[in-house]
C-alpha positions in Angstrom: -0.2 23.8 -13.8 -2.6 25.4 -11.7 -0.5 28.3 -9.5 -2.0 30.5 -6.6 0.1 33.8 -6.1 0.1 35.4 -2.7 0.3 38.7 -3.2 -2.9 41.0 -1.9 -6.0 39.7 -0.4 -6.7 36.2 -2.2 -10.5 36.7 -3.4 -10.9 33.3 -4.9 -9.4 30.8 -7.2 -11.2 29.3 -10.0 -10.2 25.7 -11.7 -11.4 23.1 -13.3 -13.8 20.6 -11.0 -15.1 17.5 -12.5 -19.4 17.3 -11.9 -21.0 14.3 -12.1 -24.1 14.1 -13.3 -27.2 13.6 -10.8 -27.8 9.7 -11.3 -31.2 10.1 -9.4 -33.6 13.3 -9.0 -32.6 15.1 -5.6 -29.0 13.6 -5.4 -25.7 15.7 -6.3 -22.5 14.3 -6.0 -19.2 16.5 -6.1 -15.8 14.2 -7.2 -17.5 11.2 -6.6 -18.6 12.4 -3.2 -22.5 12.0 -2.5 -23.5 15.9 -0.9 -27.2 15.0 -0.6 -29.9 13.2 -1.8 -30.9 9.3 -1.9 -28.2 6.3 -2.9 -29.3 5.2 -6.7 -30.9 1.9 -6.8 -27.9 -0.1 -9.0 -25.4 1.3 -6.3 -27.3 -0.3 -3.2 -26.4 -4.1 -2.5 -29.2 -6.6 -1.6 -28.5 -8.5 1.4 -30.4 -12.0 0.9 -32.6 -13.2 3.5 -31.1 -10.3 5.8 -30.6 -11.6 9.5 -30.0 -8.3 12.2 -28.0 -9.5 15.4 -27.4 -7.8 18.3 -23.3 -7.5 19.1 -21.1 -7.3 22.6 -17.5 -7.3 22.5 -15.7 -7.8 26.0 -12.3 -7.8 26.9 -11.0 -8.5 30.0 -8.3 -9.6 32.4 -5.8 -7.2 31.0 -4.0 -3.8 31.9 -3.6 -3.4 28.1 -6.1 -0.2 27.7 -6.0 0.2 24.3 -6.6 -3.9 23.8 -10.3 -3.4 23.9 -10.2 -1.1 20.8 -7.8 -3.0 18.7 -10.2 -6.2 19.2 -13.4 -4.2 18.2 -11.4 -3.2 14.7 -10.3 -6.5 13.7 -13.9 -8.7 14.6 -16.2 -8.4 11.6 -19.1 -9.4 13.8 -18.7 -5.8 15.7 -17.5 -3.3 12.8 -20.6 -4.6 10.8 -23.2 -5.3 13.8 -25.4 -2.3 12.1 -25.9 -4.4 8.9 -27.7 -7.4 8.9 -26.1 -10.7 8.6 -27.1 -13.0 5.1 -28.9 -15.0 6.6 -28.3 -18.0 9.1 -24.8 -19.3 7.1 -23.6 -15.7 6.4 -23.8 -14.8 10.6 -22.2 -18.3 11.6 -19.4 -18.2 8.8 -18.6 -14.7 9.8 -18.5 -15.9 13.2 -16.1 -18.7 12.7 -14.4 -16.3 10.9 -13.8 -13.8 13.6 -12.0 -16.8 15.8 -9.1 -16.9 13.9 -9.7 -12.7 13.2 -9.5 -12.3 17.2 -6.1 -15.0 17.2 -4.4 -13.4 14.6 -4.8 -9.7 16.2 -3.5 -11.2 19.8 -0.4 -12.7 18.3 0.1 -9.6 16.8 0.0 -7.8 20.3 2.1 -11.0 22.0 -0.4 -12.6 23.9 -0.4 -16.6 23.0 -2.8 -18.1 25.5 -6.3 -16.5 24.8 -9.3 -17.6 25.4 -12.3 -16.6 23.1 -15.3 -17.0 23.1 -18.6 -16.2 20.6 -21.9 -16.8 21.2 -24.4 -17.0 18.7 -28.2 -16.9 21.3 -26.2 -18.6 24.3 -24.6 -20.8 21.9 -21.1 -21.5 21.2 -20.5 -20.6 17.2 -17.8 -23.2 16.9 -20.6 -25.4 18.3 -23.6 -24.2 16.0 -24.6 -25.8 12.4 -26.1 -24.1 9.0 -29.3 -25.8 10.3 -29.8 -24.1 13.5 -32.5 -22.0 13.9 -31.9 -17.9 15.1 -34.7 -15.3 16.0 -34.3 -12.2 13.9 -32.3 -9.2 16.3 -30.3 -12.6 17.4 -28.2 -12.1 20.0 -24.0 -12.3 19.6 -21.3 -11.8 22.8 -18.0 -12.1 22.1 -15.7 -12.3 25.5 -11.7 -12.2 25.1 -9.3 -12.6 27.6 -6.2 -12.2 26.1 -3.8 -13.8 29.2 -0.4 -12.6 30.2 1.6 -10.9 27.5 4.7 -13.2 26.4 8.2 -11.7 26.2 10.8 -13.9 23.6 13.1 -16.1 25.4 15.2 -18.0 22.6 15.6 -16.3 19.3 17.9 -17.5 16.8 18.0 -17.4 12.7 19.5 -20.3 11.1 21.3 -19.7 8.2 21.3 -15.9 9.6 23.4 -13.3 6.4 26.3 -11.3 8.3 24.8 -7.8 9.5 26.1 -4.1 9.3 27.6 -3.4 12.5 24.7 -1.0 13.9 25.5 2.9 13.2 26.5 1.8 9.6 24.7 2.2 6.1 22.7 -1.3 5.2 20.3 -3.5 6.5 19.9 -3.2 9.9 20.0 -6.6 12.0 17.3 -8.0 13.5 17.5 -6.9 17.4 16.7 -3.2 16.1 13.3 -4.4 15.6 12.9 -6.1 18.7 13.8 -9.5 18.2 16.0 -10.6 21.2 15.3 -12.0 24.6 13.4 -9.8 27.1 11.3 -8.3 24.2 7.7 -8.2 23.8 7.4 -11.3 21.7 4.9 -9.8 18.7 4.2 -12.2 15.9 5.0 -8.8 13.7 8.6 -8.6 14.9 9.3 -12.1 14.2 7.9 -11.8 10.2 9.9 -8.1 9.9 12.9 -10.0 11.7 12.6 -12.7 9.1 12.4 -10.1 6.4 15.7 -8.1 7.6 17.3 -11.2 7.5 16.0 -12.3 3.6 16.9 -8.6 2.4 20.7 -8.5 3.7 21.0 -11.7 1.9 19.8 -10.2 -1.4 22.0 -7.0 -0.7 24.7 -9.8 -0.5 23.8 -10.8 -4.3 21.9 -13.9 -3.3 18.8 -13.1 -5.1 16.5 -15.9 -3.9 17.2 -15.9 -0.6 13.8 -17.0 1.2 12.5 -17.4 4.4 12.8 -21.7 4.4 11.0 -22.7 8.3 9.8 -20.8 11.3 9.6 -23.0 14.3 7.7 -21.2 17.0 7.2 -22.5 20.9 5.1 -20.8 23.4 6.4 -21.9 27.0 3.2 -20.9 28.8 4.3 -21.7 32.5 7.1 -18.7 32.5 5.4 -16.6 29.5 8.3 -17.0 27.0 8.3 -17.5 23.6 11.2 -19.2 21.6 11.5 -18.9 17.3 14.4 -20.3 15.4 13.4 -18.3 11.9 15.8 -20.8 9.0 16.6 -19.0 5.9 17.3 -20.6 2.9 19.9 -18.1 0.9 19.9 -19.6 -2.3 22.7 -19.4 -4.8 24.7 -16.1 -5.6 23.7 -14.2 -8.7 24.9 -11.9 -11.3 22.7 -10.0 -14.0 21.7 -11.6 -17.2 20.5 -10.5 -20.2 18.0 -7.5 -19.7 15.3 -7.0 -22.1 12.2 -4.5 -22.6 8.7 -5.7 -23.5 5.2 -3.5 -22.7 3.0 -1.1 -24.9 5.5 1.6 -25.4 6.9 3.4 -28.6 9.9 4.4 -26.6 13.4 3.0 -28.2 13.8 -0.5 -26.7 17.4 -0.2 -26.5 17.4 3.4 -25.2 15.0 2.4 -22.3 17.4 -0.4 -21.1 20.4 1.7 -21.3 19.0 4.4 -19.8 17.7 1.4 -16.7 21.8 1.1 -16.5 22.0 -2.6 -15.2 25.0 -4.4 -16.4 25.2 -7.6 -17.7 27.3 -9.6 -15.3 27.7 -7.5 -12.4 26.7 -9.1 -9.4 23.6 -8.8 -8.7 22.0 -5.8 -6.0 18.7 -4.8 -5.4 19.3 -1.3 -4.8 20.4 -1.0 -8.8 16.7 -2.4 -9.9 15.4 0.7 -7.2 17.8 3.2 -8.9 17.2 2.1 -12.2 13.1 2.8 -11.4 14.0 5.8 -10.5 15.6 6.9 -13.4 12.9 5.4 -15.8 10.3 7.0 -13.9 12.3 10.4 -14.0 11.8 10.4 -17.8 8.0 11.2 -17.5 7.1 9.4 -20.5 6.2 5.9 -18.7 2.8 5.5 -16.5 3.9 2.1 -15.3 7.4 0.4 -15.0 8.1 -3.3 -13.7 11.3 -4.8 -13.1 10.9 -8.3 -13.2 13.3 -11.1 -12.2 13.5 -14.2 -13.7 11.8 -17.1 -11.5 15.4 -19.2 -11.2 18.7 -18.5 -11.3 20.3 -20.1 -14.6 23.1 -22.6 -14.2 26.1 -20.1 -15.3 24.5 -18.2 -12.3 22.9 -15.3 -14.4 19.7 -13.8 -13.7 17.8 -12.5 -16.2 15.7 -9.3 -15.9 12.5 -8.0 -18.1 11.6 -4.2 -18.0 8.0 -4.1 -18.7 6.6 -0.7 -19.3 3.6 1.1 -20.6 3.3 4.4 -22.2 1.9 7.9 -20.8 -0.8 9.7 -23.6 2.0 11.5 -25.8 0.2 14.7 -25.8 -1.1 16.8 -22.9 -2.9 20.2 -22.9 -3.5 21.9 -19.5 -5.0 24.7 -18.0 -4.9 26.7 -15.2 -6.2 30.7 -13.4 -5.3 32.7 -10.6 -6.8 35.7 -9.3 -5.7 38.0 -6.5 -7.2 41.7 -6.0 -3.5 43.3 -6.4 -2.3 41.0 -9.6 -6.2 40.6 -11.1 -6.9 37.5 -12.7 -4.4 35.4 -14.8 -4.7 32.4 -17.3 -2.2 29.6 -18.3 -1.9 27.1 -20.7 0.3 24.3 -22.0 0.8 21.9 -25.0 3.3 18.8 -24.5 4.3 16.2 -26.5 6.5 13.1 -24.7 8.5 11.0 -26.6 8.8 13.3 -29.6 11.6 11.2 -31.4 11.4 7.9 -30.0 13.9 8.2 -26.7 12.2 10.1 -24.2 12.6 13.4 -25.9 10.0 15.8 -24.5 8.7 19.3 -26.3 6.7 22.2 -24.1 5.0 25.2 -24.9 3.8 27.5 -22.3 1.5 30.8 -22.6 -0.3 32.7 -20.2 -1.6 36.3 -20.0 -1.7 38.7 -16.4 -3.3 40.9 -15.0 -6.9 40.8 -16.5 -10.1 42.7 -14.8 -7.4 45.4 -13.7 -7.5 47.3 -17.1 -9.2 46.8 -20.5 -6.3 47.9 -22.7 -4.1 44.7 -23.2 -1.0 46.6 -24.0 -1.0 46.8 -20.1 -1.0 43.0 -19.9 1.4 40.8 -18.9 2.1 37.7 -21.6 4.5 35.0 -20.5 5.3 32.3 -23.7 8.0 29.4 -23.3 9.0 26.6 -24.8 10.9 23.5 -23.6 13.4 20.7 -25.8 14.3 18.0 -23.2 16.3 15.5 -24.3 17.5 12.9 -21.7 20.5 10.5 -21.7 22.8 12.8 -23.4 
């Protein structure tokens, strides 16, 4: 509600601001944000039998600059090498766990022939057991070297949904994402490539549609990488029944007509998007769901549940603004949503200018509104 006017030389704005209260002596925290002073005791977590290690990260063999970086974000070992490990178990799991951290990241950037390497005190952590026994400040060297970057060679989708010609409204086909021969062969463009492919089906009204098998062979002698993607379609759907459940006092009916899907059209995901949008336009919901049944029935309807939950039906809000030419100014307003059970909202503004600039309040400025909405009419 809160409005800052521009006029003259802005001296300050005064609002509310949420305090919290000090939770130890010499702390103060501002919106949740610690300004000073030490971390309460109930908010600090207790490492058990706390292990500190030592960390290295190396990457080499590459031109890929930025590589060094993106391998330092994704290994847990590094980003948390300033807190000590839980013990013996919590430093080895966390090693382990980093391998397949490391893999994933390198797929991710199209390199498929790593090598990678931890070392827990000189010793392989693939290699180590719970049992082994580590010196406190324990040593850990990771060493990466990614190999040459693949580029795809064969890329086909079984099953593939007929595209948009490119240029045209709709999905877009796959090869705009990068998934054709030549390309850098990034695990990323086969899943978003997959994902085109699954969403053109549903835009065809095959609700299901699913990603079936991905079949995925690195050719490391020439540095190629072919993917046949399958894709399982489904059957084709139309709407079912529609029907409203949640924790609201809104008018059932009202809330799926106003939601507009059609029993027996075919079915299109950009209506459950629209019909979000206009539910959410009605400011009276603070969640809404559209949820599809799991299968498609036999007559080939889909049923669909709107789940939604209520907003508080009242609101009061405040707000000030002050500038040296227009003086200081207050507002206020009372709302009620939902007033008669479809939405229907009722606003009351009031506010009063030009305050510090004179003492007689004939001189004042006084603003009062008030506001019916009733949508679906």
């Amino acid at each position: 509600m809160a409005r800052l006017k521009k006029l003259g030389i802005l001296s300050g704005l005064l609002l509310g601001a949420a305090v919290a209260t000090p939770p130890a002596a010499g702390a103060f925290e501002l919106f949740g944000f610690r300004l000073w002073g030490s971390e309460p005791e109930e908010d600090r977590i207790e490492i058990i039998d706390p292990l500190p290690y030592t960390a290295t990260l190396r990457v080499s063999g590459t031109e890929d600059g930025g590589l060094q970086k993106r391998m330092e974000t994704a290994s847990a070992l590094w980003s948390d090498r300033e807190t000590p490990a839980s013990g013996n178990a919590g430093l080895i799991s966390k090693a382990r766990g980093d391998y397949r951290r490391l893999l994933a990241t390198l797929y991710a950037e199209g390199y498929y022939g790593p090598y990678i390497s931890i070392r827990i005190n000189g010793v392989e952590a693939a290699d180590l057991t719970l049992a082994a026994e580590l010196p406190q400040g324990v040593p850990v060297a990771i060493e990466i070297q990614p190999g040459p970057p693949f580029l795809f060679g064969t890329t086909r989708i079984t099953n593939a949904p007929p595209f948009q010609p490119e240029g045209r409204d709709g999905v877009e086909p796959p090869r705009s994402v990068g998934f054709e021969t030549g390309e850098s062969a990034r695990s990323g463009t086969i899943t978003s490539a997959s994902a085109l492919a699954v969403e053109q089906w549903r835009q065809l009204s095959y609700a299901k549609a699913r990603e079936a098998d991905r079949e995925v062979i690195a050719d490391h002698p020439t540095g190629r990488l072919d993917v046949d993607v399958t894709i399982d379609p489904g059957r084709k759907a139309r709407y079912g029944t529609v029907t409203v459940e949640g924790g609201s006092r809104v008018d059932r009916e009202f809330v799926a007509y106003m939601a507009n899907i059609h029993e027996g059209a075919p079915y299109d995901p950009d209506d459950l998007n629209d019909a979000e949008d206009r539910l959410s336009s009605l400011g009276v919901f603070r969640s809404i769901r559209i949820v599809e049944e799991e299968n498609i029935l036999g007559d080939g309807s889909l049923p669909m549940t709107i789940v939604v939950e209520d907003r508080r039906r009242r609101t009061i809000g405040f707000g000030g603004t002050y500038s040296t030419i227009d003086g200081l100014g207050v507002q206020a307003y009372w709302m009620h949503r939902n007033l008669f059970g479809k939405a229907e909202r009722l606003r009351f503004d009031a506010g009063i200018e030009g305050l510090l600039l004179t003492s007689d309040p004939a001189d004042y400025n006084y603003n009062l509104g008030v506001t019916f909405t009733k949508p679906g009419v």
